[in-house]
Structure formats: C-alpha cells, structure tokens
VOTIMAR-318216 format. One record per residue (C-alpha): residue in one letter; residue number from 1; x negated, y negated, z. Coordinates in Angstrom, 2 decimals, padded with zeros to 5 digits. Layout:
N
residuo: a | num: NUM | xx: X | yy: Y | zz: Z .
...
***
This chain:
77
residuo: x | num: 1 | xx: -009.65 | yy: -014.04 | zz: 015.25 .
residuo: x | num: 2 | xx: -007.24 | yy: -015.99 | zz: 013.83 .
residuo: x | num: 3 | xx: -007.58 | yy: -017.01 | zz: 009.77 .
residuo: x | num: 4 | xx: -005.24 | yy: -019.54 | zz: 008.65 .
residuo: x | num: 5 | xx: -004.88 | yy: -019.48 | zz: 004.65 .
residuo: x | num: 6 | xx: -003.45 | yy: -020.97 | zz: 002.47 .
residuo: x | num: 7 | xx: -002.83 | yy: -021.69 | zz: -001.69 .
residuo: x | num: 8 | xx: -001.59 | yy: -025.46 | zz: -002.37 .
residuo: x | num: 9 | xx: -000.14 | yy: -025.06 | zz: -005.37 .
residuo: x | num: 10 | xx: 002.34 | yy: -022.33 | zz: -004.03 .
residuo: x | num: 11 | xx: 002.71 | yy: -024.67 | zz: -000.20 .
residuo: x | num: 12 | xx: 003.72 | yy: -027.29 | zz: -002.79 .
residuo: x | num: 13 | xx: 005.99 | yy: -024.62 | zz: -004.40 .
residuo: x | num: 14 | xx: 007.23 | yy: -023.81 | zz: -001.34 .
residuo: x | num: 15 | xx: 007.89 | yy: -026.88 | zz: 000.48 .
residuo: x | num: 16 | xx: 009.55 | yy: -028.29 | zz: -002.28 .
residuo: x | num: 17 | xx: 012.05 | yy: -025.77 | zz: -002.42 .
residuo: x | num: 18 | xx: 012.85 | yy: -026.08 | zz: 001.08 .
residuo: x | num: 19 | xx: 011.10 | yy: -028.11 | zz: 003.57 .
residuo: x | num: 20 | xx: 011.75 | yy: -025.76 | zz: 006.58 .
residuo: x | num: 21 | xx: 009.69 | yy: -023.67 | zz: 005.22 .
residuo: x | num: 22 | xx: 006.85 | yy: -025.86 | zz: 006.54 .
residuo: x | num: 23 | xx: 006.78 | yy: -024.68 | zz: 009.98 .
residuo: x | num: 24 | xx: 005.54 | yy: -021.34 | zz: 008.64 .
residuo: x | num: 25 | xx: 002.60 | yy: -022.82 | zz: 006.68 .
residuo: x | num: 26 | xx: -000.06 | yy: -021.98 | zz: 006.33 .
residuo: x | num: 27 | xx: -000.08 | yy: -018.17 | zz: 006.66 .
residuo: x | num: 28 | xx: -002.13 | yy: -016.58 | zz: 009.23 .
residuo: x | num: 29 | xx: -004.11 | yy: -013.77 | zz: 009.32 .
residuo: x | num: 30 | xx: -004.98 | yy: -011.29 | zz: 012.40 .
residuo: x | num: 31 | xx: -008.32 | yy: -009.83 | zz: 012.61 .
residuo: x | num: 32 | xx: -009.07 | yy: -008.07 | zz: 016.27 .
residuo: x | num: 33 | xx: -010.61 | yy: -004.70 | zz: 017.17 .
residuo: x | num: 34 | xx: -008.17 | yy: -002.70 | zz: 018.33 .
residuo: x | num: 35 | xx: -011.19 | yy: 000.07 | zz: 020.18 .
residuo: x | num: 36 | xx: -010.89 | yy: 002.61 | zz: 017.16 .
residuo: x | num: 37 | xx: -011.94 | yy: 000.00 | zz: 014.28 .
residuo: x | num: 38 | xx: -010.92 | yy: -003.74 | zz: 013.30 .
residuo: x | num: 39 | xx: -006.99 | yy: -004.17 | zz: 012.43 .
residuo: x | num: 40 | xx: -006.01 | yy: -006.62 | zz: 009.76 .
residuo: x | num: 41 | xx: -001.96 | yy: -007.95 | zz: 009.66 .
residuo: x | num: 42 | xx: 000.06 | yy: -011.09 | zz: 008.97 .
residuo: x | num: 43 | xx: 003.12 | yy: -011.94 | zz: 009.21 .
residuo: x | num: 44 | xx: 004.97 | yy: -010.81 | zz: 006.23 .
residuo: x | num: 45 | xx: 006.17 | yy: -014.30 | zz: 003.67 .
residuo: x | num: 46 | xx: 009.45 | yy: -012.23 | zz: 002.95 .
residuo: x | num: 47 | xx: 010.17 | yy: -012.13 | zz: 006.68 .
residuo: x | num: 48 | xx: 009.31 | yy: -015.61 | zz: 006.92 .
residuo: x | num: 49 | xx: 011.68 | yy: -016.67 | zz: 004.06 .
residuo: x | num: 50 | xx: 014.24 | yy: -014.20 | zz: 005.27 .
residuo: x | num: 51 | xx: 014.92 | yy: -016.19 | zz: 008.46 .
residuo: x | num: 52 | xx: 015.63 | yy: -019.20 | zz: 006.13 .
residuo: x | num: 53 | xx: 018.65 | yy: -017.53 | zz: 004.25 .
residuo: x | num: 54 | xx: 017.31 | yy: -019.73 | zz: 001.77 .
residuo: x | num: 55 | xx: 017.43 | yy: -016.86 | zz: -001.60 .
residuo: x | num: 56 | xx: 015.39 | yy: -019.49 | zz: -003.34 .
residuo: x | num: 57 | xx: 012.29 | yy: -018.86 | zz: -001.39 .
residuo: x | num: 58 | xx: 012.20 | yy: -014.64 | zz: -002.68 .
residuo: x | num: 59 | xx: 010.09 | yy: -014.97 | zz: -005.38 .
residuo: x | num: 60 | xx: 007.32 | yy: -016.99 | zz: -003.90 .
residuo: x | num: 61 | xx: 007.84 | yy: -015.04 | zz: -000.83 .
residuo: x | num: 62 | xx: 007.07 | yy: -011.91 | zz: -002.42 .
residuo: x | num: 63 | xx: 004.01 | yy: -012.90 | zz: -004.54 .
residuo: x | num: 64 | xx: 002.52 | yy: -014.26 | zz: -001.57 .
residuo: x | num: 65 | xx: 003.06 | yy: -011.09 | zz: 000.31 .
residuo: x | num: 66 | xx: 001.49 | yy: -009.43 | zz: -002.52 .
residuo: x | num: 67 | xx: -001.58 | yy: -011.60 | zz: -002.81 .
residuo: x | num: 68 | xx: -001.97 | yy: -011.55 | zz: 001.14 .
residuo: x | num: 69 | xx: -001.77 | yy: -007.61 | zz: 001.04 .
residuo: x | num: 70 | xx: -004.39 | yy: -006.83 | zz: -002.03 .
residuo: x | num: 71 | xx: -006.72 | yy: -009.42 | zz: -000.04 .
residuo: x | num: 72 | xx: -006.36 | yy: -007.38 | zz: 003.09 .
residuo: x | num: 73 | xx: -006.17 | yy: -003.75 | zz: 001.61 .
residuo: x | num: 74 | xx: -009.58 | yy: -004.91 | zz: -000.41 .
residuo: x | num: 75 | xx: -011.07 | yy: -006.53 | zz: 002.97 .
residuo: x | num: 76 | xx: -010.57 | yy: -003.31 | zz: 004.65 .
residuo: x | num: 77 | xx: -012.68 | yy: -000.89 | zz: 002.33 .
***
C-alpha cells in the first residue's frame, strides 16, 4: 500500500522556497509485507532536497524526515 501524506503548511513552506520541489510532494509512504512481518519506509525529505542542491530546503527537509520517522517508528510498535 501506498500512503501519500502530507502537512500544508510545510508544502507551502516548501514550495515557496523552491518550486521544484513540487514534483516530490506529497511524501509517500510504503507499507507491504515483506513474508516475515509488514515493512514501513519512505523516501527520505533530505534525499529529496539533496538532489535539488538547493541548501535552502535542509531545514524543512530534516524536520520532515523527523516527523515522518517518529510516525513510522510509533506505527510499528
């Protein structure tokens, strides 16, 4: 299953700083079973950001990321 999410006020952030960032919105979220239990990932925001070169985009990039991980380390127990 694929979840897209996504937090408008930090998309607005985001896309305001630069506009490229766009095609990466909103973040997805991978939920399969992978045989031995259910795996959780995404794609990581600083990754995302990193391909920019855009420095601008690090500190949204990593609170993202950070939000994104807590949900998923709290989703999986």
């Amino acid at each position: 299953m694929i979840l897209e999410v996504c937090s408008a006020p930090r998309a607005k952030q985001v896309l305001e700083t630069n506009v490229y960032m766009g095609y990466f919105l909103p973040c997805k979220v991978v939920v399969y079973d992978a045989g031995e239990g259910t795996r959780i990932g995404f794609p990581r925001p600083t990754m995302m950001a990193g391909v920019l070169g855009d420095d601008r985009l690090d500190g949204i990039a990593r609170e993202v990321e950070s939000v994104l991980t807590d949900a998923v380390d709290e989703a999986a127990g």
